[in-house]
Backbone bond lengths (Angstrom), bond angles and torsions (degrees), N, CA, C in turn:
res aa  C-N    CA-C-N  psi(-1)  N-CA   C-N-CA  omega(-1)  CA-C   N-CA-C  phi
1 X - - - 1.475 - - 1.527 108.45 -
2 X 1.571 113.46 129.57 1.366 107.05 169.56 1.599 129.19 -58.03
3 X 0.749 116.28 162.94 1.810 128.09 159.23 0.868 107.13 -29.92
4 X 1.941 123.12 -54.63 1.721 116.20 -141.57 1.905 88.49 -103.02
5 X 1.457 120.55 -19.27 1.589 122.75 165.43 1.472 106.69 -67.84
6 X 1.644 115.68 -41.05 1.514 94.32 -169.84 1.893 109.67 -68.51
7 X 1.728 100.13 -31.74 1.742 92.10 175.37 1.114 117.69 -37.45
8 X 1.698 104.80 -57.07 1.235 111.24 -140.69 1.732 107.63 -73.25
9 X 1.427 110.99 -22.60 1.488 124.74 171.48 1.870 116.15 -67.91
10 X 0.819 101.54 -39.38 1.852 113.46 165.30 1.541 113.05 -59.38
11 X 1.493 118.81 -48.23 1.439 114.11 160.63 1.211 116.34 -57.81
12 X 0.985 126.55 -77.99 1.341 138.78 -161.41 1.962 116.74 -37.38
13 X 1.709 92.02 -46.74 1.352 105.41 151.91 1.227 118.72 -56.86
14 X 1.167 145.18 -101.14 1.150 131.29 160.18 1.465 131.10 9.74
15 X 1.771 130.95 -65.09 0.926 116.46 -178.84 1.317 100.79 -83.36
16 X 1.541 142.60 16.94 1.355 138.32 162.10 1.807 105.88 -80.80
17 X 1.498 106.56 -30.77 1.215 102.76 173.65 1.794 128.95 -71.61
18 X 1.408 92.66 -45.70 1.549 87.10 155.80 1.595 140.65 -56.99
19 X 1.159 101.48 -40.49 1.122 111.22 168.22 1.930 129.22 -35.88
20 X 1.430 85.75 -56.43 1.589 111.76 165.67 1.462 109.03 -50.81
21 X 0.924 84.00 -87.09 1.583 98.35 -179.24 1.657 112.20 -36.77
22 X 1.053 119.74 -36.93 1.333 131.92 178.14 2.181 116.37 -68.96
23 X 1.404 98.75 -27.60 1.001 119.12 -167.16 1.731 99.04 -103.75
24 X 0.889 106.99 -67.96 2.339 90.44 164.46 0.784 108.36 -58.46
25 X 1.407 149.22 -21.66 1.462 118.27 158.47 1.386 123.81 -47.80
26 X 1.694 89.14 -67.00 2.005 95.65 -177.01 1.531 105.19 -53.38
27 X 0.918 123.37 -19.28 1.867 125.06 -147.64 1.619 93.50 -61.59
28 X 1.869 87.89 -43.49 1.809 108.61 -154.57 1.524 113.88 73.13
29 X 1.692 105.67 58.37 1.458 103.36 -168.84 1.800 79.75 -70.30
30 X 1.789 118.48 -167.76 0.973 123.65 161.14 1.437 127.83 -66.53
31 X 0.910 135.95 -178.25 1.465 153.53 -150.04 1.667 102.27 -157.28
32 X 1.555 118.97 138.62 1.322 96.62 165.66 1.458 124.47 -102.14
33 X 1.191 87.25 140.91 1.688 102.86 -178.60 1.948 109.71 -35.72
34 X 1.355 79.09 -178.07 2.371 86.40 176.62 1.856 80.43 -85.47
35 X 1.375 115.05 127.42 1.225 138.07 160.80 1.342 114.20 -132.01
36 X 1.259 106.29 135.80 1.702 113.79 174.52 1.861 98.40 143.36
37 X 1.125 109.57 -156.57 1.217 120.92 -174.44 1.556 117.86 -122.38
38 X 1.062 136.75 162.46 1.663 140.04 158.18 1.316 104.14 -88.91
39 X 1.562 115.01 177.37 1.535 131.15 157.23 1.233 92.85 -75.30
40 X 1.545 97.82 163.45 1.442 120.70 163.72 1.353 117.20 -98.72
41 X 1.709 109.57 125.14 1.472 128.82 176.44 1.362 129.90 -94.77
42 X 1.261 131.34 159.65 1.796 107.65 -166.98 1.670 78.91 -141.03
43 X 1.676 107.26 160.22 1.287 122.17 -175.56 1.607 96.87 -161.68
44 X 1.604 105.17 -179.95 1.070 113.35 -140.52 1.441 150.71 0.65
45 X 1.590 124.06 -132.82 1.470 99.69 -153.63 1.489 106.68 -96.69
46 X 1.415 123.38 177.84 1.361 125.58 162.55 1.414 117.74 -42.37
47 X 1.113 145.48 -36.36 1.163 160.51 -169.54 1.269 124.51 -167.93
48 X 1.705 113.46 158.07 1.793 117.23 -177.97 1.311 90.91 -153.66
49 X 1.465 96.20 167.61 1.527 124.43 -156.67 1.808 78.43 -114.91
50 X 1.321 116.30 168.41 1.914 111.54 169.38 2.189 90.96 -169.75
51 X 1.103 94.28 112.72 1.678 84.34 156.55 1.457 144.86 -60.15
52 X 0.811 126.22 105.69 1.716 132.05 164.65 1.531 125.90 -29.78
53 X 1.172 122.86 89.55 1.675 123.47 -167.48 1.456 96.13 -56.98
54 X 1.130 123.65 151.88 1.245 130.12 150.19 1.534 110.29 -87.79
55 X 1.700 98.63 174.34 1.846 99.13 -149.21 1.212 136.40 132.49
56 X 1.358 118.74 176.28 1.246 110.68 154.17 1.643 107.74 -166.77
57 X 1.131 121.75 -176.54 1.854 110.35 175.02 1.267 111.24 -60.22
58 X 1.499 100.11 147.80 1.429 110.12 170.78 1.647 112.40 69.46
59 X 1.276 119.15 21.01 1.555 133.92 -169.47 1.449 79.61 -113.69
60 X 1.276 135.00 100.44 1.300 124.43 153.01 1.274 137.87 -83.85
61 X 1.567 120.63 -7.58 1.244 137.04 169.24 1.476 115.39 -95.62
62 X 1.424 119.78 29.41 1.607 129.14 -177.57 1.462 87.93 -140.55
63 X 1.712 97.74 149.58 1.010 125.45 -178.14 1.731 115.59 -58.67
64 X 1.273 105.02 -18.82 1.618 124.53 178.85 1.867 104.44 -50.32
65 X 1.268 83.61 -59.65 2.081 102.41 177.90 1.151 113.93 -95.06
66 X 1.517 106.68 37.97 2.141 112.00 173.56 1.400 95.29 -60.63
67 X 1.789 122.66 -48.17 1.851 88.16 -166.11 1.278 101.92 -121.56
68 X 1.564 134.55 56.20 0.866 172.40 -173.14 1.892 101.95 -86.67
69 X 1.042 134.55 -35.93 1.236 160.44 159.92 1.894 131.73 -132.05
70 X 1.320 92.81 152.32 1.377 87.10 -162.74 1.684 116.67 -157.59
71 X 1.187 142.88 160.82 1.290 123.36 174.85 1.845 86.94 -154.05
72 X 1.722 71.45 167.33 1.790 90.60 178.46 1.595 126.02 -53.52
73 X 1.224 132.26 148.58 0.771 119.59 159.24 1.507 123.55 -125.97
74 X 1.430 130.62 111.42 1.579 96.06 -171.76 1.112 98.85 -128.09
75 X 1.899 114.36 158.99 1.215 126.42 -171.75 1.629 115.69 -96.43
76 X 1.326 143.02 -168.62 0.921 164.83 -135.14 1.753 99.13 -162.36
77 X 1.694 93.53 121.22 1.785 92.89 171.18 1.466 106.61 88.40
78 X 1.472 116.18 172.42 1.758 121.40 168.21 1.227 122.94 -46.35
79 X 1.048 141.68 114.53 1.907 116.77 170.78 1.433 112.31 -38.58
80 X 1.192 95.01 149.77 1.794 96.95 -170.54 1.558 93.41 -85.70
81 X 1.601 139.17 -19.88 1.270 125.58 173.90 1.875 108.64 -48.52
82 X 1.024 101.92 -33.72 1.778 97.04 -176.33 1.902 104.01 -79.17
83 X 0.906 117.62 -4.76 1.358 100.53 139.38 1.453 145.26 -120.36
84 X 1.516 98.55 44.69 1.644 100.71 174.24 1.570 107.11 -108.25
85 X 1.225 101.82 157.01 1.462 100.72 165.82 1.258 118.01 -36.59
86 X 1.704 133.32 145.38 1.396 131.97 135.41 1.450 131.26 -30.44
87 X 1.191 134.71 79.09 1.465 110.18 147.56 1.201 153.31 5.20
88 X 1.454 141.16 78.87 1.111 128.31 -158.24 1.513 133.64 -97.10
89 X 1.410 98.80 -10.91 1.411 119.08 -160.53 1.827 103.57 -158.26
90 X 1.317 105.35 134.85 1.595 109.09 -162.91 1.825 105.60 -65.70
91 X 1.366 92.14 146.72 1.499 105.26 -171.71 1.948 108.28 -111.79
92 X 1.012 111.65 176.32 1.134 119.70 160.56 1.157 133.34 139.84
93 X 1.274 145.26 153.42 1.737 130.08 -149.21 1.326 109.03 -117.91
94 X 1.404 109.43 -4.60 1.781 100.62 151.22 1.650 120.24 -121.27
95 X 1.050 93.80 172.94 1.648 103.64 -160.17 1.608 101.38 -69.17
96 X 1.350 132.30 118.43 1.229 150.81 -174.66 1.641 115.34 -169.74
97 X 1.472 81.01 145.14 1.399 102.20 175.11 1.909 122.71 -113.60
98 X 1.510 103.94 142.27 2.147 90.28 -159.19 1.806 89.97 -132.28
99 X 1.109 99.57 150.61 1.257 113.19 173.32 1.869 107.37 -161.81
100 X 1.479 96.35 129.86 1.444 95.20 -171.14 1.630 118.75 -101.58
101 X 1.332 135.42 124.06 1.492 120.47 175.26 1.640 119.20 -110.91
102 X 1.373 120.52 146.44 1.077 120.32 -160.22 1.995 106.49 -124.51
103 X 1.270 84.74 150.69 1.787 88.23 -177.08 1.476 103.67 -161.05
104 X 1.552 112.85 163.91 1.382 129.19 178.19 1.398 128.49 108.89
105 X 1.173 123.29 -119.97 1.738 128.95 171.38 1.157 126.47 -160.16
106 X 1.286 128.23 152.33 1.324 129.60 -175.74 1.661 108.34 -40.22
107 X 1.166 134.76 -15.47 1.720 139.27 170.86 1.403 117.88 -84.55
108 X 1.473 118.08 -30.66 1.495 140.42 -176.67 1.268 125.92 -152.74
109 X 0.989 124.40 113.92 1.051 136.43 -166.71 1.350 132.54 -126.81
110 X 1.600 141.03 129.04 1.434 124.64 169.75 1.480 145.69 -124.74
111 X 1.043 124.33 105.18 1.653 109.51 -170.87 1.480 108.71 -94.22
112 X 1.170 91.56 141.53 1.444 105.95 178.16 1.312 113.11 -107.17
113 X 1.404 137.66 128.00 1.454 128.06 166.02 1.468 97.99 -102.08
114 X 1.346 110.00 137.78 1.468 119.73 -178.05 1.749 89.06 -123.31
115 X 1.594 90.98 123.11 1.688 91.76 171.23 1.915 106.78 -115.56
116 X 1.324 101.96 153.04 1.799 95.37 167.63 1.315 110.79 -132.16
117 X 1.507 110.70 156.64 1.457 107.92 -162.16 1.810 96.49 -90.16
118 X 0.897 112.51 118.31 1.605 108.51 -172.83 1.748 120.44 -94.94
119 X 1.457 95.31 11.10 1.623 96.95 -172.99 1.758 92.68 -116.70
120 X 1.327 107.50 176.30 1.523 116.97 -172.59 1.905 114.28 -92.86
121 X 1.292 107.63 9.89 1.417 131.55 -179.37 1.393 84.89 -93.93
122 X 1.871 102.34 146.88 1.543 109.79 170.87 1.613 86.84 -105.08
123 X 1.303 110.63 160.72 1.233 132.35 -152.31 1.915 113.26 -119.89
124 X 0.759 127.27 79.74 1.160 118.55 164.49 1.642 148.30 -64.80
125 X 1.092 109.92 100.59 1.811 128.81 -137.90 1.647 95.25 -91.55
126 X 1.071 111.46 -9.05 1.867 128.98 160.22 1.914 103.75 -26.64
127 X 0.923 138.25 79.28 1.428 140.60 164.15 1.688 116.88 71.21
128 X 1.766 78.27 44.98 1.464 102.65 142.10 1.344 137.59 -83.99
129 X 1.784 103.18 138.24 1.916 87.24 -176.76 1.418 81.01 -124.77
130 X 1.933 79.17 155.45 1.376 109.49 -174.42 1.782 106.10 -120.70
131 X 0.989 116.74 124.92 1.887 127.53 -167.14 1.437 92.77 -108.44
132 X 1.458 124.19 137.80 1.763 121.03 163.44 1.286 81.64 -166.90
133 X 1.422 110.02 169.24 1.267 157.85 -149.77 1.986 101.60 -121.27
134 X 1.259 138.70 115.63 1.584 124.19 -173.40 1.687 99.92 -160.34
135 X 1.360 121.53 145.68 1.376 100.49 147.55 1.344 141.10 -19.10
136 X 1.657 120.30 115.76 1.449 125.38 152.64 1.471 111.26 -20.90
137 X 2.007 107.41 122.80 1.430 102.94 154.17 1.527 103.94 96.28
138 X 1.391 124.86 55.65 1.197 114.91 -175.30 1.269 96.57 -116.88
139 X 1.883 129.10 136.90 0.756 118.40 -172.67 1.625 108.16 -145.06
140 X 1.398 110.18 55.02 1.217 128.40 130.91 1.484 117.26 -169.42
141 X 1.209 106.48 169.56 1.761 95.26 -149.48 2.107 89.50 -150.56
142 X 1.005 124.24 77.15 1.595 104.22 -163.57 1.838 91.07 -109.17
143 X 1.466 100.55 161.20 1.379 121.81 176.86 1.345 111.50 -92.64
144 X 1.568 126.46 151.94 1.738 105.77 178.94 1.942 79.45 -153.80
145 X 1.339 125.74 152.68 1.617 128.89 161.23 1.398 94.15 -130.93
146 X 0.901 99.62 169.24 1.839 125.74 167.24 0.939 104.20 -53.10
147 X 1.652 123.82 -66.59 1.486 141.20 -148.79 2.253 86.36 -75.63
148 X 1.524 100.13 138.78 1.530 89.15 164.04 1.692 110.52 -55.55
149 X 1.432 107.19 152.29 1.044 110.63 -164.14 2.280 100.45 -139.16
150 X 1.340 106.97 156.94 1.583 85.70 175.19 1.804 86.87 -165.89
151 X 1.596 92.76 161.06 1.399 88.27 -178.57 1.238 135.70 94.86
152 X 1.361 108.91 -17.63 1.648 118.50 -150.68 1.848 91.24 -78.77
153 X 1.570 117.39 135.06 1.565 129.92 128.25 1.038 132.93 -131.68
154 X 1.204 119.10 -145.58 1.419 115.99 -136.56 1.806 111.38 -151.10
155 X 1.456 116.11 107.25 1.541 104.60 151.71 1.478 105.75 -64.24
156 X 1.174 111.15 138.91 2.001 99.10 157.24 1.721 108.39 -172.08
157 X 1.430 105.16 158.89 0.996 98.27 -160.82 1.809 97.31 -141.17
158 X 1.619 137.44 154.94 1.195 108.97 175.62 1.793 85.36 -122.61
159 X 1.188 100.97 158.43 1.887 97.69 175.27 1.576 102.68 -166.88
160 X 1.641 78.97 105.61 1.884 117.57 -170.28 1.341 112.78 -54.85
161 X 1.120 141.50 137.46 1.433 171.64 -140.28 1.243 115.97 -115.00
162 X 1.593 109.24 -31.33 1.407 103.80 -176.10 1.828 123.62 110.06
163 X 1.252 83.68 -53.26 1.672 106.64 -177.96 1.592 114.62 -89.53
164 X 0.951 115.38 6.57 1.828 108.90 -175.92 1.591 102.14 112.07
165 X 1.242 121.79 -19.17 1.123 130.41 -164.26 1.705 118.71 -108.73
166 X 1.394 116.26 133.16 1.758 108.37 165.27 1.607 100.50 -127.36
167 X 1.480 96.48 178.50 1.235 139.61 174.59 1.675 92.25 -90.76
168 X 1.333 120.47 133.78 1.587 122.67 154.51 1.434 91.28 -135.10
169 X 2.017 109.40 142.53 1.179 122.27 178.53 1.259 83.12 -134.83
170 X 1.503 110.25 140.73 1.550 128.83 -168.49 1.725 94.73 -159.56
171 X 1.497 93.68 132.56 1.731 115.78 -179.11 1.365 106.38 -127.74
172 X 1.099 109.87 109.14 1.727 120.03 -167.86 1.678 111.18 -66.22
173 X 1.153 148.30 122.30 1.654 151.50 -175.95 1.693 96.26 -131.83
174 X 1.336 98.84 136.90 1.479 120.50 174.23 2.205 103.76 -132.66
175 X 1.224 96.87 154.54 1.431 98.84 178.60 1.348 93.56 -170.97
176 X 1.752 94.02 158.35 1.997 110.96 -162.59 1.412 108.92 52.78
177 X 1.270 121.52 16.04 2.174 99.85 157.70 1.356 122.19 -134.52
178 X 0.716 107.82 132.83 1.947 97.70 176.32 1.095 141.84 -70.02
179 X 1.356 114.98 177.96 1.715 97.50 -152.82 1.086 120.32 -72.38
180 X 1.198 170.27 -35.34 1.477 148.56 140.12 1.425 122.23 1.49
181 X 1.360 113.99 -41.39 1.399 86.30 163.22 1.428 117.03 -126.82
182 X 1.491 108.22 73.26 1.366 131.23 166.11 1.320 111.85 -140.84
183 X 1.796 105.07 12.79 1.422 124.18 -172.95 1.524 104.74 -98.57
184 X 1.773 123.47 146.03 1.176 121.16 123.67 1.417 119.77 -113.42
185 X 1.645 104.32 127.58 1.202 102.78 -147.26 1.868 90.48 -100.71
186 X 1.361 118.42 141.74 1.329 119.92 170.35 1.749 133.95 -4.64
187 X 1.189 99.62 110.87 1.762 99.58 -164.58 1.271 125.85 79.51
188 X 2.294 116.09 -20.14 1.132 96.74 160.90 1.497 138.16 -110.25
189 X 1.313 129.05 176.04 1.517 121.03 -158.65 1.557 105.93 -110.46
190 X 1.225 100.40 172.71 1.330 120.08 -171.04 1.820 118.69 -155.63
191 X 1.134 118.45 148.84 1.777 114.04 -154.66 1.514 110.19 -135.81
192 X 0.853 103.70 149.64 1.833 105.38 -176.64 2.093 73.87 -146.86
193 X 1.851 93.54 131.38 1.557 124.87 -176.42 1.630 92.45 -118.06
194 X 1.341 96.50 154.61 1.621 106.42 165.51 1.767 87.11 -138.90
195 X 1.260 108.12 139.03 1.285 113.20 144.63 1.501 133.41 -154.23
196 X 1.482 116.63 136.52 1.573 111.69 176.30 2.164 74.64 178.37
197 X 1.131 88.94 -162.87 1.754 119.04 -151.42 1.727 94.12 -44.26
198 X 1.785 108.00 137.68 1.587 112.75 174.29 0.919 121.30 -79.28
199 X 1.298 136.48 168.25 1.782 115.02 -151.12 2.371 93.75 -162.03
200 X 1.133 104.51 159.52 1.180 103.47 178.84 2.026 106.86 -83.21
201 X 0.968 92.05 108.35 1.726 119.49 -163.63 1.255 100.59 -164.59
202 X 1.514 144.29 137.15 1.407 143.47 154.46 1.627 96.48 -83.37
203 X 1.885 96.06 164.95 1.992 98.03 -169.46 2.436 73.21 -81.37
204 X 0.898 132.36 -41.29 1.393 103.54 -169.26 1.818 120.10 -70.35
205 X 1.033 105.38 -13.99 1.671 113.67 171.21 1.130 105.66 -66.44
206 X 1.660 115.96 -52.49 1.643 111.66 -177.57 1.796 119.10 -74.68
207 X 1.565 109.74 -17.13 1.305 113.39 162.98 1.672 106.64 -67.68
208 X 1.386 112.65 -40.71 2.038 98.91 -159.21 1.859 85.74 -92.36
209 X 1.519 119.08 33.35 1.572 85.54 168.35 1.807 95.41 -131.51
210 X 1.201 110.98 26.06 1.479 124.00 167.04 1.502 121.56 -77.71
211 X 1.348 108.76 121.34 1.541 121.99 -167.85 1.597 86.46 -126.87
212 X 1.200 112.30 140.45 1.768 141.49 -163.75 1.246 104.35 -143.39
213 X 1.361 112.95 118.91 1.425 124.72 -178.84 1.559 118.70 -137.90
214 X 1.418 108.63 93.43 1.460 106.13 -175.93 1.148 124.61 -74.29
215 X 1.241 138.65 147.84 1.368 144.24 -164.71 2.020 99.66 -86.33
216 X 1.690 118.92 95.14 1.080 99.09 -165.07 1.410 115.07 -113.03
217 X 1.399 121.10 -5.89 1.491 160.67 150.55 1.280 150.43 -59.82
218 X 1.651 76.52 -20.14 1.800 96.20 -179.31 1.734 112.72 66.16
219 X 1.501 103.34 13.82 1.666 101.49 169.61 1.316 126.75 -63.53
220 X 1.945 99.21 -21.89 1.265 109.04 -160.52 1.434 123.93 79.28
221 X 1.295 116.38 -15.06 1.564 117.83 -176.27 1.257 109.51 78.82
222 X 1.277 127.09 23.70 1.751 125.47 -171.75 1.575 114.67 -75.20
223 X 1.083 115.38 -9.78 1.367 128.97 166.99 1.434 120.18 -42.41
224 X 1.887 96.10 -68.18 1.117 117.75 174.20 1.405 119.20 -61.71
225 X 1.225 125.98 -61.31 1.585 142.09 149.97 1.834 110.98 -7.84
226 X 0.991 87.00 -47.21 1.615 102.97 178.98 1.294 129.81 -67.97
227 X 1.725 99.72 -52.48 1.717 112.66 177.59 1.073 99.04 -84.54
228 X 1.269 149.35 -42.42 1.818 130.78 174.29 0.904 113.50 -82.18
229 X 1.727 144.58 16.48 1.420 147.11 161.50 1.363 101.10 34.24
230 X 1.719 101.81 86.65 1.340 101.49 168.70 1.703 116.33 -119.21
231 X 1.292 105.24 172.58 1.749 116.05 -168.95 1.787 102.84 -82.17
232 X 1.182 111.48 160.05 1.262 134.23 -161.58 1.454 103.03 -130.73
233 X 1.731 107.98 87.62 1.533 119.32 -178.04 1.734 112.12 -103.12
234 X 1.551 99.24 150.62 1.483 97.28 -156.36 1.375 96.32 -92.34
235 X 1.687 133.10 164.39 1.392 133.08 151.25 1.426 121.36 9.76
């Protein structure tokens, strides 16, 4: 090949490369999402005390199958969560440890919070709510433990921010299985995922704005359930 063919082949390449490049941009191919992992954070106390429902599956009139059923609740006015302070740093009143990992693309996206029970008490995650901070618009949200698990739904509610960003409050309900797998049992973990569109949130912002609330009373947490008037989604 001559000299003035090899130029002319070096351009041509070249402006084939721009071109490309010029063209995923406009296209708006994807982008990748925040992927990777956080550190791991630990919260509440050395130890907790938690009551034992009486019961058994499929007992729906025992405290065993408190969130076993459920209905909507909705409020009137702003949610009052949009006027509390931010969260900055993970909360929660039993002894656990959270670390969040992220994967996918700016179209789909997933965080995972992986929590572990870090005390020598097995833990019963039975109408627990879980509060965080995530991208607007998440549209699936599933529960998974170590221990087999079946049954599991969900009060939950998402309530948008404005900015790209919501509040999701989610209270975990299981019914028809027994307790083992409504357990986290010492050292092992258990995960609540959100996924749908990535959003301007870092994966450690959405780890330090996690509030964990174990059900230790057998109230069920209906308190909470109540003041953020949330929906009652099935299996």
């Amino acid at each position: 090949m001559s000299a003035t063919l090899l130029k002319r082949a070096v351009v041509s390449a070249a402006i084939a490369l721009v071109v490309i490049a010029g063209w995923t941009v406009s296209s708006g191919s994807p982008a990748s999402a925040i992927v990777g992992s956080t550190t791991t954070v630990s919260a509440g106390p050395s130890s907790f005390q938690q009551a034992t429902p009486s019961g058994g599956p499929s007992q729906y009139d025992t405290p065993y199958e408190r969130c076993s059923h459920g209905q909507d609740h909705a409020i009137s006015g702003p949610n009052p969560i949009l006027g509390e302070p931010l969260t900055t740093s993970f909360t929660s009143n039993v002894p656990l440890t959270l670390f969040v990992q992220g994967s996918g693309t700016q179209w789909w996206a997933s965080r995972t919070l992986t929590f572990t029970n870090r005390s020598s008490t097995p833990l019963n995650v039975d109408c627990a709510v879980v509060i965080l901070r995530a991208p607007s618009g998440a549209g699936n949200h599933p529960y998974a433990n170590a221990q087999p698990y079946g049954h599991p739904q969900k009060d939950y509610l998402e309530v948008p921010r404005g900015d790209g960003t919501s509040f999701y409050i989610i209270r975990l309900g299981f019914h028809d299985v027994p307790l083992n797998q409504r357990i986290a049992y010492p050292g092992k973990a258990f995960t609540v995922r959100l996924d749908g569109p990535d959003g301007p949130i870092s994966l450690d912002q959405t780890r330090d704005s996690v509030r964990f609330y174990a059900d230790l009373n057998l109230s069920a947490n209906t308190s909470m359930i109540l003041k953020y008037g949330t929906n009652r989604l099935p299996d």
